[in-house]
FIKOL-663094 format. One record per atom (N, C-alpha, C): x, y, z. Coordinates in steps of 0.02 Angstrom, whole numbers, padded with zeros to 5 digits, always signed. Layout:
% residues N
XYZ/...
This chain:
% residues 245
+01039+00375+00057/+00971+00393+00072/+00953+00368+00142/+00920+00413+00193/+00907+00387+00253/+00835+00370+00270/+00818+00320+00290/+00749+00306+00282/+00729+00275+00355/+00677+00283+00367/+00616+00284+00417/+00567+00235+00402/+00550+00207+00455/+00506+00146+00435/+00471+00148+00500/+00400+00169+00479/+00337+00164+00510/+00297+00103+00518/+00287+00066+00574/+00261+00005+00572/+00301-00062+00557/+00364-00042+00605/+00421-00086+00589/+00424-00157+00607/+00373-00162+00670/+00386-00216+00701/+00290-00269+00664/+00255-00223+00625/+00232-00265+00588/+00242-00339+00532/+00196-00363+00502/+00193-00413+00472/+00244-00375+00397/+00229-00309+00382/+00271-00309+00328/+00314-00265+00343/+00317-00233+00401/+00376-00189+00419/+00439-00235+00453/+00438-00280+00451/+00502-00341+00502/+00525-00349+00423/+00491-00354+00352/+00534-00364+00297/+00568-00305+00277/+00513-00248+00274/+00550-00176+00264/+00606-00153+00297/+00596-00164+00360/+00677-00152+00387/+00746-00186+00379/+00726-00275+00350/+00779-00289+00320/+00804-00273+00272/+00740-00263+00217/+00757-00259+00151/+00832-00182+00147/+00782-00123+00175/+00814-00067+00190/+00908-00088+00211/+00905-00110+00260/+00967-00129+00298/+01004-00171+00236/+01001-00211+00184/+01032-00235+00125/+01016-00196+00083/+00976-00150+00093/+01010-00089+00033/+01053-00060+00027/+01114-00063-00032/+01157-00041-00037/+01181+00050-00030/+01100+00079-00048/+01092+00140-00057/+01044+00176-00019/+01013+00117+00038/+00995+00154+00110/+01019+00140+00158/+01004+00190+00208/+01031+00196+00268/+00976+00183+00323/+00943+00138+00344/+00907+00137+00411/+00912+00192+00465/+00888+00225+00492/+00894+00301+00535/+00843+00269+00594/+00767+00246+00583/+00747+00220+00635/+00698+00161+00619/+00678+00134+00674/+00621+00073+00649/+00560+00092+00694/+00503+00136+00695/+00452+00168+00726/+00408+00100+00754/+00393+00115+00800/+00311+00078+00837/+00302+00114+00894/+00235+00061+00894/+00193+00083+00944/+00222+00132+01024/+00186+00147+01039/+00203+00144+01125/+00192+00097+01174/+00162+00070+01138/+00130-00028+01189/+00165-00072+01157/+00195-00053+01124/+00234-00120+01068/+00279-00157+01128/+00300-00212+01120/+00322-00255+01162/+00391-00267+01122/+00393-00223+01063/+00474-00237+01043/+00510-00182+01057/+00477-00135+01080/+00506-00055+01091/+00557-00047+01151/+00636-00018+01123/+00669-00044+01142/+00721-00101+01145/+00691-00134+01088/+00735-00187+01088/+00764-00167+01007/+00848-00210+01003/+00854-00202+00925/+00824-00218+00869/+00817-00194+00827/+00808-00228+00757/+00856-00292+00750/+00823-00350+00699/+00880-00403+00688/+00928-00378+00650/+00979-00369+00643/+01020-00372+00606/+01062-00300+00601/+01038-00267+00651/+01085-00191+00649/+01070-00190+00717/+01114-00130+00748/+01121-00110+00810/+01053-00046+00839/+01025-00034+00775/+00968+00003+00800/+00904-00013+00849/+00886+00009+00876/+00841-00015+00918/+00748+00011+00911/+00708-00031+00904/+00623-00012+00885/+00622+00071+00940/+00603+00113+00915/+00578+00179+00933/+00515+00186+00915/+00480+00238+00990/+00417+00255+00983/+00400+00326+00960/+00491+00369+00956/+00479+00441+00943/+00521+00435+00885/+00492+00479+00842/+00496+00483+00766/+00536+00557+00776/+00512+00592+00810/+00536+00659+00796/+00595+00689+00793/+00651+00644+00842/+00707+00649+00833/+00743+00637+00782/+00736+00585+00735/+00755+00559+00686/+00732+00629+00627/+00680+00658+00627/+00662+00687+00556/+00710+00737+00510/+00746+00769+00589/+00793+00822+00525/+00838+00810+00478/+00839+00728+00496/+00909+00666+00450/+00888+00626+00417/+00816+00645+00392/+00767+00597+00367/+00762+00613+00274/+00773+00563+00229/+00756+00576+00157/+00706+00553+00144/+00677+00480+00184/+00620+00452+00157/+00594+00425+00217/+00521+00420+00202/+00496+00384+00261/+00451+00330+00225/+00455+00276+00247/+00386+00214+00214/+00345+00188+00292/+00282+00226+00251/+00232+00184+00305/+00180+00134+00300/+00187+00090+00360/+00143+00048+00364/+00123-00001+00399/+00086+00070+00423/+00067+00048+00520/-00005+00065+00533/-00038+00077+00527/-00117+00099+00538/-00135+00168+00537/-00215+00167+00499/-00229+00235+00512/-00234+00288+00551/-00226+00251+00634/-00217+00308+00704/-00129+00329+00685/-00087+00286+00690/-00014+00315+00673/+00001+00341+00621/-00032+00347+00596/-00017+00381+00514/-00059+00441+00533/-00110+00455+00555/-00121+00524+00555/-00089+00595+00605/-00037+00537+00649/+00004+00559+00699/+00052+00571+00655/+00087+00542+00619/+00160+00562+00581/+00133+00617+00533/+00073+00613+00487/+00065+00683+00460/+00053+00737+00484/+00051+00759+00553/+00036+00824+00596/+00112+00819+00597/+00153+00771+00609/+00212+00784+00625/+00282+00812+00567/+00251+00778+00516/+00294+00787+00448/+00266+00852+00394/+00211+00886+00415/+00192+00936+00367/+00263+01008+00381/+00235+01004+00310/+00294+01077+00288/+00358+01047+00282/+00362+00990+00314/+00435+00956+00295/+00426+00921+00221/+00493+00939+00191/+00531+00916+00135/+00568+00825+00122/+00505+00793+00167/+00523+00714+00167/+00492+00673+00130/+00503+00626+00077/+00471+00610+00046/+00431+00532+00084/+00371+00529+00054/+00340+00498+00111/+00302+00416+00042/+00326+00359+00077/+00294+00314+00027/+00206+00282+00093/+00149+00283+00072/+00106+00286+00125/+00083+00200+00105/+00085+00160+00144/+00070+00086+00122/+00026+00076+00164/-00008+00109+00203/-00065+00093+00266/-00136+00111+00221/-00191+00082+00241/-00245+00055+00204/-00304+00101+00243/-00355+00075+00219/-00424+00096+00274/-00424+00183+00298/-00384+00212+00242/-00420+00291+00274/-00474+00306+00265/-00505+00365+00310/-00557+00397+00312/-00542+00457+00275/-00600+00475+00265/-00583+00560+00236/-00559+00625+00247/-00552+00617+00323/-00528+00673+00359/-00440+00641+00363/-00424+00591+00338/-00353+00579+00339/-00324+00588+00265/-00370+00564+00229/-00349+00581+00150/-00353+00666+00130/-00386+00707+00168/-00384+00750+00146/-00306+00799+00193/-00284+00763+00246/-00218+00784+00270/-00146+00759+00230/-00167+00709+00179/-00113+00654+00163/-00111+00711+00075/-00167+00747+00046/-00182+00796+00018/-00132+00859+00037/-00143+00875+00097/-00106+00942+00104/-00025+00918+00109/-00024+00874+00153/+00050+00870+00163/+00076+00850+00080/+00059+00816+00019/+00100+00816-00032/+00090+00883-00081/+00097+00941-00047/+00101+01012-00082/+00162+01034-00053/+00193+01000-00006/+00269+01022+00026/+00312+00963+00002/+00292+00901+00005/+00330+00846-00018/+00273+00782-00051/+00340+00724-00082/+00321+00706-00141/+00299+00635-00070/+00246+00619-00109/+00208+00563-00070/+00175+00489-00132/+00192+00456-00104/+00149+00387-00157/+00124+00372-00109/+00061+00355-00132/+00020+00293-00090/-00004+00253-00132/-00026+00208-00086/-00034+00131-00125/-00063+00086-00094/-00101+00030-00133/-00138-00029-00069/-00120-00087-00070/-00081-00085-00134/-00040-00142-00165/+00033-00144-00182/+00088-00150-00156/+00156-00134-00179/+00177-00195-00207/+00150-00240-00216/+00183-00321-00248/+00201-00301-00321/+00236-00331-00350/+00242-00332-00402/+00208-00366-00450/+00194-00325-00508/+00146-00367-00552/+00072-00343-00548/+00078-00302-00477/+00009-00280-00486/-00033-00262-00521/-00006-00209-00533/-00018-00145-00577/-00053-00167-00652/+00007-00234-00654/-00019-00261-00732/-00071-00304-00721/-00084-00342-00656/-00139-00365-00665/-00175-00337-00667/-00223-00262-00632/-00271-00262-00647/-00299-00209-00682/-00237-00175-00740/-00218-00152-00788/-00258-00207-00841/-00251-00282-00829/-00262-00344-00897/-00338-00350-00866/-00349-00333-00802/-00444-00360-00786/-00464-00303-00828/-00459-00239-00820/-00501-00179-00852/-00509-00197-00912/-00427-00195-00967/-00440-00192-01011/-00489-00245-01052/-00489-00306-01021/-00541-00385-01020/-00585-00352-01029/-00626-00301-00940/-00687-00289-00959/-00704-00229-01000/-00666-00200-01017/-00694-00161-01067/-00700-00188-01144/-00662-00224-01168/-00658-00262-01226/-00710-00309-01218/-00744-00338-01183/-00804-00410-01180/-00859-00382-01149/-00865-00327-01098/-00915-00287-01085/-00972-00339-01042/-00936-00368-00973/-00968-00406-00940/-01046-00392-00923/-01080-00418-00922/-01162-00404-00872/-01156-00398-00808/-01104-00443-00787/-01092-00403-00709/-00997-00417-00681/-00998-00403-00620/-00926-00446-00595/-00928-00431-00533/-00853-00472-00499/-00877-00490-00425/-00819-00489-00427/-00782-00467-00341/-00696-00460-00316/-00694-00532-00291/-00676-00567-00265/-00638-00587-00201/-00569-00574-00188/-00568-00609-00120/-00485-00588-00077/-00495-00644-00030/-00442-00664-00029/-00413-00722+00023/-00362-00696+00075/-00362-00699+00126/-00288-00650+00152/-00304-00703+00227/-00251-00695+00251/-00237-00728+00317/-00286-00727+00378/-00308-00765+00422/-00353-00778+00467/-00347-00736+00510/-00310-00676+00533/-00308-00624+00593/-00313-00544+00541/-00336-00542+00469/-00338-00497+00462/-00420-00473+00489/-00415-00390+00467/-00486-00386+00497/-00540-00417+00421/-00622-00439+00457/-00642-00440+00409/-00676-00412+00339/-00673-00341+00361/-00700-00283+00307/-00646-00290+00252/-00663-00274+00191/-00615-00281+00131/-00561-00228+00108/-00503-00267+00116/-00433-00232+00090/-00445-00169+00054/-00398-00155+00064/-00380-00063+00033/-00384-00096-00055/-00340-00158-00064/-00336-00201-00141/-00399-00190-00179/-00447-00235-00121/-00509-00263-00152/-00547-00203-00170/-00536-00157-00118/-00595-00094-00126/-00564-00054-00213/-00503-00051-00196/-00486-00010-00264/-00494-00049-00311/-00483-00119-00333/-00507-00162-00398/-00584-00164-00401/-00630-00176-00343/-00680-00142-00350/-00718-00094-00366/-00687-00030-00355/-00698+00028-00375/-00711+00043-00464/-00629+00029-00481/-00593+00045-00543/-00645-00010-00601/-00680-00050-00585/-00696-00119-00630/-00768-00087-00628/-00794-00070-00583/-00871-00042-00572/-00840+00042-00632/-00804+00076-00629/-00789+00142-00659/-00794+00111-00730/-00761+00061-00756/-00744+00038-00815/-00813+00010-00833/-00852-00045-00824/-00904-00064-00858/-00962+00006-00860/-00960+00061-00796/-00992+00099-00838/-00981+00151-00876/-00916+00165-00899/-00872+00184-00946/-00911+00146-01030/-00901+00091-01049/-00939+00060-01074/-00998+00007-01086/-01044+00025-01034/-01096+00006-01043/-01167+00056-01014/-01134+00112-01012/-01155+00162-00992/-01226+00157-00918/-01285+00181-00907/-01319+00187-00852/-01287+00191-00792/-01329+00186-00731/-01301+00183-00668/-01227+00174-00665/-01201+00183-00617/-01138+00155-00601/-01128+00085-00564/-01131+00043-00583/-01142-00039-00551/-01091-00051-00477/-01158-00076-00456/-01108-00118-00384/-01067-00172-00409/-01018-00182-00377/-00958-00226-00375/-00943-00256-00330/-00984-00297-00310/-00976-00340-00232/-00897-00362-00220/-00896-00363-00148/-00810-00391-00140/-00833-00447-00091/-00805-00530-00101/-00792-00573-00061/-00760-00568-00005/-00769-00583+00064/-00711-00582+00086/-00680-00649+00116/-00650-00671+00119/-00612-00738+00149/-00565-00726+00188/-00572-00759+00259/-00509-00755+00293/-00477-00845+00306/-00442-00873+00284/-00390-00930+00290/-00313-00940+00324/-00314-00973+00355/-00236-00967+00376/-00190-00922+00371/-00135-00931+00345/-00067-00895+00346/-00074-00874+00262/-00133-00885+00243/-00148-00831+00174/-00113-00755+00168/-00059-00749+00096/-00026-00683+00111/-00083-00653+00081/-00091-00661+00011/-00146-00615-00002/-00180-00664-00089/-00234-00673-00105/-00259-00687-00186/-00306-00641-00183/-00308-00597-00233/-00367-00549-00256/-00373-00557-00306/-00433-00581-00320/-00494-00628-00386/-00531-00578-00424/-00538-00590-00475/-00607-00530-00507/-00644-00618-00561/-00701-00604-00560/-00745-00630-00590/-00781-00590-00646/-00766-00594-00693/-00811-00557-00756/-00882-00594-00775/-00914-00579-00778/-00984-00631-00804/-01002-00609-00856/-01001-00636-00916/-01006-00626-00999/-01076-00657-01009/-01120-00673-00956/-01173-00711-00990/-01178-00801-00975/-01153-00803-01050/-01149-00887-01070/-01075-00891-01047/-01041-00874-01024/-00976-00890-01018/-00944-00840-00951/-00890-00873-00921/-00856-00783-00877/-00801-00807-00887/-00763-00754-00844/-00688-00742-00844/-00665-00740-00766/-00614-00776-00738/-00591-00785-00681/-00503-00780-00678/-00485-00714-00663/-00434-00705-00646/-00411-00657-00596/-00348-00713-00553/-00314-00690-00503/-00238-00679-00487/-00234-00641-00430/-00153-00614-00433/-00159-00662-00353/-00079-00673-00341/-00059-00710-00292/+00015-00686-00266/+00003-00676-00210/+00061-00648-00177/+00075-00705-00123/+00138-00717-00125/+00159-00788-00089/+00184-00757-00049/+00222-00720-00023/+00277-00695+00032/+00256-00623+00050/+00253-00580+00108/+00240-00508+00121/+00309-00486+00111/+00368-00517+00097/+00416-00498+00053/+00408-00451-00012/+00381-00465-00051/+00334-00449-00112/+00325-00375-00080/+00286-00348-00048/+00284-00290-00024/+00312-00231-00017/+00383-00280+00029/+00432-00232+00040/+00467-00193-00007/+00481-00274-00043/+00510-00244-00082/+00485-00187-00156/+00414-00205-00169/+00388-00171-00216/+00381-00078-00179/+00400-00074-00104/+00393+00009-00071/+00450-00009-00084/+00506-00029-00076/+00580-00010-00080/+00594+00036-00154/+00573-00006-00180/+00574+00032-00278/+00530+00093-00270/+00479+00113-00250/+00457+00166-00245/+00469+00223-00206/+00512+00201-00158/+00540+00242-00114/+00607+00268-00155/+00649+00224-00193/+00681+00235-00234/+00689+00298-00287/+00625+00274-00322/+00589+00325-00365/+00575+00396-00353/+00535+00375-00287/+00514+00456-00250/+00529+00502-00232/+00598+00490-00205/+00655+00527-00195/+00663+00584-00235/+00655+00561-00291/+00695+00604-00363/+00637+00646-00378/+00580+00633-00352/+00497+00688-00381/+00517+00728-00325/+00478+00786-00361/+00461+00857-00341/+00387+00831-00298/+00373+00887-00245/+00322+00881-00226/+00252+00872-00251/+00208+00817-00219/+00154+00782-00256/+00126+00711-00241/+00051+00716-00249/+00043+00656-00218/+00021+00601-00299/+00075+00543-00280/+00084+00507-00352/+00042+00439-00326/+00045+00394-00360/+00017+00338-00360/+00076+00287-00404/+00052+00210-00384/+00094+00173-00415/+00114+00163-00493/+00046+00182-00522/+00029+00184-00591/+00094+00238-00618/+00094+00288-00578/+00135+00349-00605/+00203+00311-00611/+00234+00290-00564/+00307+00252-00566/+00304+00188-00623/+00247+00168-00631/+00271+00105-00689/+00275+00156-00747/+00223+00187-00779/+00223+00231-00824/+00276+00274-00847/+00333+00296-00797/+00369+00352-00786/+00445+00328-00809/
């Protein structure tokens, strides 16, 4: 399998390209960045490839691509990858609507996951918050997120979707309005990532969190999905679909 890695010389693309490169069953083809990138040009550690700013050459030898590089480069590789037959894992956060609705068209030609969370374990955590609040039927709840001191400060692609999904669920059963779901945000050191949910029962709450120690965790949780993706028919899937499947 030949794979493409968007946002290589990032915080989780420097693991993705290793991980890839010790895959037994991928093949590294390129490591994408910027045009200002200051690694462009130079090799990757551990293979003879070198950081590239043109993608285009690489695509006709391309099986998979994993991205996760920002919403300006990501809406550049989907003008570039439509109608193509590449399967695309999307790990970049913070779209707008005029990008989700391109990330829409392009998985009617090929099979696409996106995701805001690739760690492992995710899924089940906040798979175990819902089912909490639907079974105890909180009066209210609250996100936080802890993540490293240079992220930006508006809240994770994580927080917004456990936010979302927890506000969908209490008014699932507790019917009226649809409740706000405030999100904390915290920025701390070399924090990889903790995303918190707070249930409030009243006389009592519930406080549980997921913890990601390494942006390792990441890679490797797109490696398995890139894995996966391969083998789908065109379509835009989600992580839920691959645990389920």
């Amino acid at each position: 399998m030949k794979v493409i890695v968007c946002g290589a010389s990032g915080r989780v693309g420097k693991y993705l390209t290793k991980a890839v490169l010790e895959d037994q069953d991928m093949e590294l083809i390129a490591g994408i960045v910027s045009g200002v990138s200051p690694h462009k040009g130079k090799p990757i550690e551990g293979s003879h490839i070198v950081y590239s700013d043109c993608i285009i050459h690489f695509l006709g030898d391309c099986d998979l691509i994993i991205d996760f590089s920002s919403p300006k480069a990501t809406n550049g590789l989907l003008d570039l990858i439509k109608g193509r037959d590449i399967a695309l894992v999307l790990g970049t956060t913070a779209m707008d609507e005029f990008l989700q609705i391109k990330i829409d068209r392009i998985s009617a030609d090929a099979a696409v996951l996106q995701g805001a969370n690739f760690a492992h374990g995710f899924e089940a955590y906040l798979k175990s918050v819902l089912d909490i609040a639907q079974r105890h039927r909180p009066v209210s709840a609250t996100v936080r997120e802890v993540y490293h001191k240079n992220k930006k400060k508006a809240p994770s692609g994580t927080s917004v979707r456990i936010a979302k999904e927890v506000s969908e669920t209490l008014h699932g059963v507790c019917g009226g309005a649809l409740p706000e779901v405030p999100v904390e945000v915290v920025r701390d050191g070399d924090t990889v990532g903790i995303n918190s949910v707070r249930l409030n029962l009243g006389a009592s709450k519930i406080d549980i969190a997921f913890t990601v120690h390494t942006l390792e965790a990441y890679a490797k949780g797109a490696l398995e999905a890139g894995h996966w993706l391969v083998k789908k028919p065109a379509g835009l899937y989600v992580l839920k679909d691959m645990i389920l499947s």
